[in-house]
N, C-alpha and C positions, 0 to 999 in steps of 0.2 A: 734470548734478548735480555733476560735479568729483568723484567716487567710483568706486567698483563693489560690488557684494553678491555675497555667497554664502551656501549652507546649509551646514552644518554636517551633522554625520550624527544630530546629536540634531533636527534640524529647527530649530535657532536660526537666523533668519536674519543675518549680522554683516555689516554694510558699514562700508567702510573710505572716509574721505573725503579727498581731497588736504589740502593745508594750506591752500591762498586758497578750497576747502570750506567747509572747517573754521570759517575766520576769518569769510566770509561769513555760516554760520549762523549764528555768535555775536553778530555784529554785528544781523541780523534780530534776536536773542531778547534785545539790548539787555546784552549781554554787558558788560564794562571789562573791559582789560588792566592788571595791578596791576604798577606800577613797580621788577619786583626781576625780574633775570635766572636763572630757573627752572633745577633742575639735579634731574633726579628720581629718586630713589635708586634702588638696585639694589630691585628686586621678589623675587628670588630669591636664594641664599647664592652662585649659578654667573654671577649676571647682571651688570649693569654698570649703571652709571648713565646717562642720558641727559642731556649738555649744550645750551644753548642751545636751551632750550623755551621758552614764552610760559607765563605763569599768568593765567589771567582767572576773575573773578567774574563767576558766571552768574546773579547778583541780580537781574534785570532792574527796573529804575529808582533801582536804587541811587544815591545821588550822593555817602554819606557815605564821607569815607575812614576805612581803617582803622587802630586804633591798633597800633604798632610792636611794644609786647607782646604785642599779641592775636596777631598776624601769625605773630609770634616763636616763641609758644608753640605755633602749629597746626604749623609748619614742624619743629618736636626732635618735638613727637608722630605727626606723619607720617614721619618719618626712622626712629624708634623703633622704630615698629609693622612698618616697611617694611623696617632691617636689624638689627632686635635692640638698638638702643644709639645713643644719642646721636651722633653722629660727632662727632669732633675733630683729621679731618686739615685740609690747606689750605683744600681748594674748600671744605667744609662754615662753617669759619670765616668764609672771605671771605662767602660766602650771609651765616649770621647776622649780621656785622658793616655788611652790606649794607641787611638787613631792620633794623636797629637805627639807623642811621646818616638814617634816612629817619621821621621821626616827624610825624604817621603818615604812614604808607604810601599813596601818592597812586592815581591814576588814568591811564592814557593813553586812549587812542582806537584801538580795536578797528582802526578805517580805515588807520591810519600804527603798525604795530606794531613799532616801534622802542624797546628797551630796554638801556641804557648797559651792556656785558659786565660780569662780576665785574673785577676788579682783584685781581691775587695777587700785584702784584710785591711789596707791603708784608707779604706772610703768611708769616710762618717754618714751614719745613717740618715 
């Protein structure tokens, strides 16, 4: 399976899958990888963001891309919700400028999960 399970003590069972898991299932469930280098906010006020994640649409047959604003707007409302407030340090900017810069927002291939890094040498601190 590329994972492992365990129970929890409420009896939830949570499995945890590698990443070529991960990537495998999505590819089965006709997943796309969405062409913007993913950076996934802090979940908590203690926590940290995670860099260099994949973001995929789990639309399964989707082919339509998405437009740049829609993308735009889900990315400030997930950040939002996620630290309280809009960010407006570097990484955050380079992201939006990334997702804006790309209209719309295309498709890769779940198969070859390669996405171009952000670029911060142009982002004033």
């Amino acid at each position: 399976m590329g994972g492992r399970s365990r129970r929890r003590p409420d009896g939830v069972i949570v499995i945890t899958l590698t990443s070529a898991a991960l990537l495998r299932f999505c590819r089965r469930n006709g997943a796309r990888l969405l062409d913007i280098p993913w950076v996934q906010p802090r979940l908590s006020p203690a926590g940290a963001r995670v860099h260099h994640m994949l973001l995929v649409d789990l639309l399964a047959g989707s082919e339509r891309a998405l437009p740049s604003a829609t993308r735009g707007r889900w990315i400030e409302g997930y950040y939002l919700a996620a630290e309280g407030a809009v960010p407006t340090d570097p990484t955050f900017r380079a992201l939006r400028a990334r997702v804006f810069a790309h209209d719309p927002v295309g498709f890769g291939a779940i198969e070859n999960p390669q996405v171009e890094p952000l670029d911060l040498s142009g982002v004033d601190p």
